[in-house]
N, C-alpha and C positions, 0 to 999 in steps of 0.2 A: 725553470722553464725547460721541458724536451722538446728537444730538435729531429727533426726527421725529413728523409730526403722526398720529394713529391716523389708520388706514387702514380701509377699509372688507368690509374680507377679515374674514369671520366663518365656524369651520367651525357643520356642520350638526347635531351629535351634545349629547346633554346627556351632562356629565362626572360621573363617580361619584367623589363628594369624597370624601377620605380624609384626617384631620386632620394635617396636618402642616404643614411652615416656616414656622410663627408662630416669631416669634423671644421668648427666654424673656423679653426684656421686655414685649411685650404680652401675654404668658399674667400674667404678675403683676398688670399693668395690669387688664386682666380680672378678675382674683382680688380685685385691691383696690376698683375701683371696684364690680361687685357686694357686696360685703360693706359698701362704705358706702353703695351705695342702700338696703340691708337695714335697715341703721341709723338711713338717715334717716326711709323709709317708719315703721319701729316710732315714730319722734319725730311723724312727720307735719309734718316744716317743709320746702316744696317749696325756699324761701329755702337754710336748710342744705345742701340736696342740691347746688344747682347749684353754690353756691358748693365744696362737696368736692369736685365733679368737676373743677374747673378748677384744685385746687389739686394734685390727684392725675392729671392731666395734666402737669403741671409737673415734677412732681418724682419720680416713680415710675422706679424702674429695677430693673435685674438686679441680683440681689443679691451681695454682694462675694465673691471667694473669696481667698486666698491668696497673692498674685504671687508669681511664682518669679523668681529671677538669669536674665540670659540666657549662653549660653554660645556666641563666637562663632566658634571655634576649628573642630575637627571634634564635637562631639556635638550629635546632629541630635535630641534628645529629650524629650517635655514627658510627664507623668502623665496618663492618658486619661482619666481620672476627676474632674477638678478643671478642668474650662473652662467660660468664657463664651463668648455667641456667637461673639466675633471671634476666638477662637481657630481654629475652626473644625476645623485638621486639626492634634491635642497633637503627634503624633509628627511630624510634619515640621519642627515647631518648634525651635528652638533655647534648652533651659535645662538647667541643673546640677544634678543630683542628688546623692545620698547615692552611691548606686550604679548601676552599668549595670544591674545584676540589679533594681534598686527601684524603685516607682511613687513618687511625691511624698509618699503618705500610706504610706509604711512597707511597703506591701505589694509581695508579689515579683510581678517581671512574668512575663506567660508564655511561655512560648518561642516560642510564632506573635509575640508583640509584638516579641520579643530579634530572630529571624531578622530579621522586618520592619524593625526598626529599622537592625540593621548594613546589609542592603542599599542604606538608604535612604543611611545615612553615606556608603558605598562608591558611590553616585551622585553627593553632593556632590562628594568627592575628585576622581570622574573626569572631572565636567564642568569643575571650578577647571582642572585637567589640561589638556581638553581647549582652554579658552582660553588656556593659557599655550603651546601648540602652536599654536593661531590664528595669536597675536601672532607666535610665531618666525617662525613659514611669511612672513609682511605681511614681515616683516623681511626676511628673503631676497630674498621679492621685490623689495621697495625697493632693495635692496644691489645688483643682478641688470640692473635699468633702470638706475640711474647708474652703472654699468661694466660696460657690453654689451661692451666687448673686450677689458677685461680681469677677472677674477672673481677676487674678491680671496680668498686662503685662508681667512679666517674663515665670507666664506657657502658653502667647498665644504667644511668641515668641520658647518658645521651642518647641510648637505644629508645628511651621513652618519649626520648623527644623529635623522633625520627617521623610521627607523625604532623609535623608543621609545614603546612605545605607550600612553598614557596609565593604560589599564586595568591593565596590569601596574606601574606608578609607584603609583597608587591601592592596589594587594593592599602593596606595601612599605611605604608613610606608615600601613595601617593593622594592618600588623603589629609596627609598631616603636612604636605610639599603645596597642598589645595592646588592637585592638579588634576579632578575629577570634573564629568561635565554634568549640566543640566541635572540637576537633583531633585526627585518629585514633580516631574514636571505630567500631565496628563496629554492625550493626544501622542501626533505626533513627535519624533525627536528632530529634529533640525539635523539634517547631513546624514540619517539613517534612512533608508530607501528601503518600500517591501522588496527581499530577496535575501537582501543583508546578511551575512552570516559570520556568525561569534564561534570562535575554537572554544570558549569555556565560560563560563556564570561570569568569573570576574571580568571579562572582557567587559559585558552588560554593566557591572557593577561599575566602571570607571569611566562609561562615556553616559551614567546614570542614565542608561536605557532600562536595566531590572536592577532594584537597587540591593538588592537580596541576594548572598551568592548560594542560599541555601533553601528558601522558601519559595515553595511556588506561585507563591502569588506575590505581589509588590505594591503596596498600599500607601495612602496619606494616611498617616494621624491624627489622633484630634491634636496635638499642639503645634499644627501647621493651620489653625482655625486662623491667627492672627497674621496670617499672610496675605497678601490683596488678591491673590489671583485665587483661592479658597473661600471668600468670603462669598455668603451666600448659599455656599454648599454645605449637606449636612453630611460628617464626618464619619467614621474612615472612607476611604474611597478607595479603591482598586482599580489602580492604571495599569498593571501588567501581568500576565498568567504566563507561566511556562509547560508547557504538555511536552513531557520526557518521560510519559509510562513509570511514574513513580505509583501510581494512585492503581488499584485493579478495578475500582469502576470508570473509571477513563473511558469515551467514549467520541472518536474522532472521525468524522466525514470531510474534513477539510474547510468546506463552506461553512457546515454548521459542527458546532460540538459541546458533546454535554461533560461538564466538567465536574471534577472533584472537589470540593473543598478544602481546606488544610486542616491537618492536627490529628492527632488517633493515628499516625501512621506508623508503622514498625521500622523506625530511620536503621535496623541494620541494614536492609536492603533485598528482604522480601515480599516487600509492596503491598501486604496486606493490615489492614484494621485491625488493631489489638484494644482501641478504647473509642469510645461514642464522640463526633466532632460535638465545636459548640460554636455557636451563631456569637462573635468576636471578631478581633482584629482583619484579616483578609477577606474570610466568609462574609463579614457584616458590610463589608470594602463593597466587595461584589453586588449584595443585596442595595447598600446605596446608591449602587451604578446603574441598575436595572429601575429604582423608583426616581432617578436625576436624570435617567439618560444618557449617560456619562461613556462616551467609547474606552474600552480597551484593549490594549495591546496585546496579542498572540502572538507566540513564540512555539516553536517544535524542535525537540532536538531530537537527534536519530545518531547512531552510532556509527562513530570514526577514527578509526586506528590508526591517523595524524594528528588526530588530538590529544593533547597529555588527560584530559579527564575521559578521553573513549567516545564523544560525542560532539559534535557540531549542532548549531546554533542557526535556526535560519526563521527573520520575521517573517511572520504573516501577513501584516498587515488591524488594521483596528476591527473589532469585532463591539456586539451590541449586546446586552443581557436583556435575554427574554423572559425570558422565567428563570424561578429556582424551585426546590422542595426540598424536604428532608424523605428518607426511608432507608430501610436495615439495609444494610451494603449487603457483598458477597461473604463477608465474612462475620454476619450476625449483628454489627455494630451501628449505628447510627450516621450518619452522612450526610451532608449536603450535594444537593445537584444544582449546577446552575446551568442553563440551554444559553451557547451565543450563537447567533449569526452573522456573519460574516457584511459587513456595511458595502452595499453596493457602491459603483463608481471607481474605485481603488485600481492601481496596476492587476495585472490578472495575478492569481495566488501562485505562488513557487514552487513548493514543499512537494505536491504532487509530482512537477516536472523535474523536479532536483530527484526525486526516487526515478522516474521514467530515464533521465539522461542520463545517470547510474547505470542502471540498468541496460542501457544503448551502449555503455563502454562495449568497446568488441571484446570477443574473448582471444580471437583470431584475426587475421589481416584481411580474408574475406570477404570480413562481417559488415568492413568500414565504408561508408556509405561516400562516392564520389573519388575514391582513391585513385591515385594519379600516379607515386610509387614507393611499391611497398617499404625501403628504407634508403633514403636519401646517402647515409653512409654507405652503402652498400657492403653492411658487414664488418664496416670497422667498429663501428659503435658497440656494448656490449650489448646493447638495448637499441632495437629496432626504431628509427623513426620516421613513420608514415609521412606522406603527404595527404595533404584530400585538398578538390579543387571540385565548389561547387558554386563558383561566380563564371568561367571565361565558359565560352561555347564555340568551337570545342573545348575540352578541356586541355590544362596544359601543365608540362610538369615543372617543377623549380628547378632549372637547369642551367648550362653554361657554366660551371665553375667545378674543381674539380675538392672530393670533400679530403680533409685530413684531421685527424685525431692530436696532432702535435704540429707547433712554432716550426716555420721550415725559413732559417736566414739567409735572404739575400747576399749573393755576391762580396765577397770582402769585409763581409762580418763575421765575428766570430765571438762568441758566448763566453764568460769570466771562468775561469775555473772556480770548480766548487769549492765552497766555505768548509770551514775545520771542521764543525756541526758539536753535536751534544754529544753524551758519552754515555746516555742513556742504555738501557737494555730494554725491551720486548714492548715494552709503550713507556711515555715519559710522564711522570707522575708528580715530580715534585718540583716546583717554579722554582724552590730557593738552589737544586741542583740543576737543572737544567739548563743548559746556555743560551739557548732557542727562547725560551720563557724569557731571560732576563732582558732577550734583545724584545720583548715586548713586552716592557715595563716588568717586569719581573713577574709576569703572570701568567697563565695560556688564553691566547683570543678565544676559543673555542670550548664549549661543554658536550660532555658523551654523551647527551640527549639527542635520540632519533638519529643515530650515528653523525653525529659534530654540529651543531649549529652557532656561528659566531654571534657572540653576546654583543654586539653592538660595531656599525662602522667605524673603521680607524684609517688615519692616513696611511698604514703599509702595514702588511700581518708579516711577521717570519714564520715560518714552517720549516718542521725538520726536512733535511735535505739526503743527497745521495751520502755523507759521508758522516753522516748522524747513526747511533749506537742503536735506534729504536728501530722497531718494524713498521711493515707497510701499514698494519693498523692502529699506529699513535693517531688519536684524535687532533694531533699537532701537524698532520697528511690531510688533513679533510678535504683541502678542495683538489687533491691531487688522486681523490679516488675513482673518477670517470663520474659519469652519466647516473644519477642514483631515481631520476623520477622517468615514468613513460612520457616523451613530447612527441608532440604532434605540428607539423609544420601543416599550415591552411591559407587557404586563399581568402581576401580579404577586399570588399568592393572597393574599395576607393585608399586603401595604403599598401596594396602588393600584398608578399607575403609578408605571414605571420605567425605565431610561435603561441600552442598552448600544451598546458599538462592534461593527462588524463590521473592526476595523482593532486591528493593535497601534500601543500608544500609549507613548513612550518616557516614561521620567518627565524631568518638567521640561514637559513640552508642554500649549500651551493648550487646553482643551476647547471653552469655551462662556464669555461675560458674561452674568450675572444680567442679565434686561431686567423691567422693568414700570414702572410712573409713580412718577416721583421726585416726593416730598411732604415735607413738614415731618412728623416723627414724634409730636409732639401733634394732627394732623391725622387719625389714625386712629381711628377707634371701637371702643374696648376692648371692647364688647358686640358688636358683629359677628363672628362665627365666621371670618374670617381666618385662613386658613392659610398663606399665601404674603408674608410680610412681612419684610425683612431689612432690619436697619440699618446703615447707614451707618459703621464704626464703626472706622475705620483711624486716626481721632487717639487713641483709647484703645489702642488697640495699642500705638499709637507710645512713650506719654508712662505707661501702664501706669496709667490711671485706672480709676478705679471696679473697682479690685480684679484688672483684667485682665494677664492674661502680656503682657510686654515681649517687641514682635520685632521690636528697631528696625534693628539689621543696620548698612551702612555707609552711610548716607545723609547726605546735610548739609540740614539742616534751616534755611532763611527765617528773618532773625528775627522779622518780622512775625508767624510761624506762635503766639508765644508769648503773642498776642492768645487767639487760636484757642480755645488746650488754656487760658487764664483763665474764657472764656464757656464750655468746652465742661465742665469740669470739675465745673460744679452740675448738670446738666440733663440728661446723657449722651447718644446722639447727637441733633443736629438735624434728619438728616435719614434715608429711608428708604426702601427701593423695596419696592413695592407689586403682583404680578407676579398679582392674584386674577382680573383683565378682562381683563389685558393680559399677553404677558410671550413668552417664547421656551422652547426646548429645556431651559433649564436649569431652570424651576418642576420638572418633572416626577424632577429628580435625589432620590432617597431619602436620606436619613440613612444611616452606620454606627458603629458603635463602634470599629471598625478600618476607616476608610475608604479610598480610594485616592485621590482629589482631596484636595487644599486650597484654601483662599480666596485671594486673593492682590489686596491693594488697587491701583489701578495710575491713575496722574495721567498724561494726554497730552495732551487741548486746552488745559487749563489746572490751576490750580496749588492747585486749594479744595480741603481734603484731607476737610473736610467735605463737598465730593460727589464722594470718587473714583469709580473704576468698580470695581466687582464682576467679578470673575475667576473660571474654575474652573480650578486646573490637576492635571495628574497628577502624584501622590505618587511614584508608582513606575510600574515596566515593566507597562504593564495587556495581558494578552493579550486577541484577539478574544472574544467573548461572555458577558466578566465586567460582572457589574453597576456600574455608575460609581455612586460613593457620596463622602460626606463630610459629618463631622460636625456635626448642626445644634447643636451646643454647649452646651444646658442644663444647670444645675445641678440636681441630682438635690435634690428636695424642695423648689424654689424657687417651683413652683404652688399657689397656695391655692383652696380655693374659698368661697361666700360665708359661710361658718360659724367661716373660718381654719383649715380643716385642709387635710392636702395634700392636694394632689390626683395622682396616677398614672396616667400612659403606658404598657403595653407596648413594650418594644422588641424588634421581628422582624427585625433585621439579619442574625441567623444566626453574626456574628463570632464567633470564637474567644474573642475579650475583650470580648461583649458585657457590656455593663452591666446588661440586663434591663428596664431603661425609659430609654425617653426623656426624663420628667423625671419 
């Protein structure tokens, strides 16, 4: 955690408060301590009062829920309904349920939660994947340097098998785990909305939206004849097409489009016809569809340098087959065409406005339409973050606090001296040598994809620190390397401000560290309207106190740490960041019920787990101009006010699975 003294950088604007990130133990705090000034006032004993407050200082907290098992395996899934703060993001979590279909409290999830959650499994998979590929690759290498003249058959057979590609290992471990969705199903997908957008084929393939991670078209079989919901249809049938300019008769207006059929095509990757198609599997799919009336599924992908395959993924919506024909392509060959159009009534189509709002990216500060001010750090940041305000009249800027780049502790605190660290040299490479690794399970959280992305939430990451043998660019620094995507802070109708990217964002990647003044969490005054208060609270994670979900993962835990969770275990946490004066990019992140961040505790200078750092990273693949969210965690009905009734938040997230309040 760096420390730095406030700085004198204040912008000029007053901020329009909007109640939010009090964490739910000072809203109870709050609720309690007014209801016993209430009580003392009625007594009239100033004596009684004070002594309440310092007693309900002491021992006030969130109120308990449930803890759930953790499960450490592949299911990536907590109940969105049942968390405390430090839960933060349920679904990226790791716990056991009754069912995949089930919340914790009995109730069925719903198919945006189902998709959501498989995708998220299918990222785990692929980043474990993608490190066990790291490793190979290091290995080769290694093998490569001690026998420059002679290369021994094991590293040129593993060279051969350098083509396996994670992503498709990841569709097989979760099809044989049967944690795939909807398989063949025509129509709509349940929880896939036009707009939708897939970082890659197998994305499709595991929420069985295209079932195909290599075929452009996606069909029933005839041995799906004997299913109920096929019966009566004649066979193959074609429920989804992918247009990603594989095909050079291709031929796309948006609305309508005449399409390729499959086969004859030159799979090295110069999109031209080298043999005559035949009227078969997909082709004949689509010809079915057109004489049943059968909708299908359109898909466009377009090219994206945050995708590991170079492309994104965005539905269209259902389309109709109007005609087909055969005639000699551009390349002398035979072809099938088939004309769809686009099936009226639907959400309006995307694919257009996803190239237009692209395209609207500014190049310049200028360019930005409603801008309010040009970089909220004002230069601390290394990367500019705009405002834009196109809801208040007049306009107004996000103001009253002053920004900083680095933790600035309160009065009478002071920071652990740093840990021994690793003894690494230039990046740290080897888990079974590096001490940083072993303090996290003997592995590293993180893979050198898209510079560091962590393979999956854990209760506390170690990273190499100030007194570790590695440089600044060990992937084991990841979230220590500043600001890596363009945000944009925007004004928002009805939840204040808000926080998005102009950049896709792979999941696993760090966003931003919660900044504001680290205090002792009896240090704050429950009666102050405080919105911006998080605690500190990664030894209850860890150790699943005060009623909180366990996500302890593979870490090896100090034994000293079992001091820790003795003192931490009456009081709940001790300490707190405070972001109301002071604080960075991340105050400004909203709440959701289905968020796309998560928390992620993370120790690098030193080893106090009671003052880690606050993290935010991405849950999943966030494309450019979606709102960055993550859940502030309250338990539903755990605010009182001073009469001891509840008290009620609206919740404006908009989620799919919103909850409806905040607390």
């Amino acid at each position: 955690m760096v420390v730095a003294e406030l700085s004198d950088h204040n912008n000029d604007c007053t901020e329009v408060v909007v109640p939010r990130r009090c964490s739910a133990r000072i809203k109870t705090l709050q609720s309690q301590q007014e209801a016993q000034r209430t009580r003392c006032r009625s007594n009239d004993d100033p004596a009684l009062e004070k002594k309440a407050k310092a007693h309900k200082a002491r021992k006030a907290d969130t109120p308990a829920m449930t803890p759930q098992a953790i499960d450490n395996d592949i299911t990536g899934t907590n109940p969105p309904n049942d968390c405390t703060y430090d839960n933060h993001h349920p679904v990226a979590e790791a716990s056991q349920s009754q069912s995949p279909h089930l919340n914790g409290d009995g109730t069925e999830k719903s198919a945006h939660l189902r998709v959501t959650e498989t995708v998220r499994r299918f990222n785990k998979h692929y980043l474990h994947l993608v490190q066990e590929e790291e490793i190979r690759c290091r290995r080769v290498q290694d093998e490569q340097k001690t026998k420059k003249h002679s290369k021994s058959k094991e590293a040129e057979d593993d060279g051969k098998r350098s083509s396996k590609r994670p992503d498709l290992k990841a569709i097989s471990k979760m099809i044989l785990a049967k944690e795939v969705l909807n398989s063949e199903k025509i129509g709509s997908i349940p929880g896939i909305d036009v707009g939708h957008q897939f970082f890659s084929r197998a994305e499709m393939v595991v929420v069985g939206f295209h079932n195909h991670w290599l075929n452009g078209i996606d069909y029933v079989g005839q041995t799906a004849g004997k299913k109920g919901e096929y019966r009566g249809y004649r066979l193959p049938l074609a429920v989804s097409i992918v247009l990603s300019g594989q095909y050079e008769d291709d031929q796309d207006n948006y609305e309508e489009v005449v399409y390729t059929g499959q086969g004859g095509n030159d799979l090295l990757g110069n999109k031209r016809q080298i043999k005559d198609q035949v009227m078969e599997r997909g082709n004949l799919g689509l010809k079915n569809c057109m004489e049943q009336s059968v909708p299908v599924r359109v898909t466009r992908g377009h090219r994206c340098v945050n995708s590991y395959v170079g492309k994104v993924y965005t539905y269209d919506g259902l389309y109709r087959v109007v005609n087909y024909w055969a005639e000699k392509g551009i390349s002398g060959f035979t072809v099938f065409k088939y004309r769809l159009k686009r099936i009226e009534g639907q959400p309006v189509l995307t694919t257009n406005q996803v190239h237009f709002t692209r395209g609207c990216i500014p190049n310049s500060i200028s360019e930005i339409r409603g801008l309010v001010c040009e970089d909220i750090s004002g230069g601390l940041e290394d990367i500019p973050i705009p405002a834009t305000n196109l809801v208040d009249d007049p306009p107004v800027a996000p103001t009253g606090f002053t920004y900083s780049k680095h933790i600035i502790c309160a009065k009478g605190i002071k920071l652990p001296s740093a840990s021994t660290g690793c003894k690494c040299r230039g990046s740290c490479l080897d888990p079974r040598v590096c001490s940083c690794a072993k303090l996290n399970g003997s592995d590293f959280p993180y893979v050198h994809k898209d510079g560091g992305r962590l393979i999956e939430p854990k209760a506390v990451v170690f990273e190499c620190g100030p007194n570790c043998g590695c440089g600044p660019a060990c992937v084991n620094r990841t979230s220590q390397k500043g600001l890596r995507y363009r945000l944009e802070v925007f004004r928002t109708p009805n939840k204040g401000w808000g926080v998005r990217s102009w950049d896709y964002i792979p999941s696993g990647a760090t966003i931003c560290e919660y900044i504001g003044f680290l205090m002792k969490t009896d240090h704050i005054d429950p009666a102050a309207e405080n919105n911006y208060v998080f605690d500190i609270d990664c030894l209850q994670t860890m150790k699943g106190l005060d009623g909180r979900e366990r996500r302890l993962g593979e870490v090896s835990l100090p034994g000293y740490w079992q001091k820790d969770v003795e003192k931490t275990s009456d009081g709940g946490p001790e300490y707190c960041i405070d972001a109301v004066s002071v604080g960075n990019v991340a105050r400004f992140i909203n709440h959701s019920c289905q968020p796309n961040l998560f928390v992620q505790c993370v120790l690098s200078s030193h080893h106090d787990i009671g003052l880690a750092r606050v993290v935010l990273m991405a849950a999943d693949n966030i494309p450019p101009l979606q709102e960055l969210t993550y859940d502030y965690g309250y338990v539903l009905d755990s605010v009182m006010d001073r009469d001891g009734k509840v008290r009620q938040m609206a919740c404006h997230c908009g989620a799919a699975d919103c909850r409806r309040r905040l607390y």
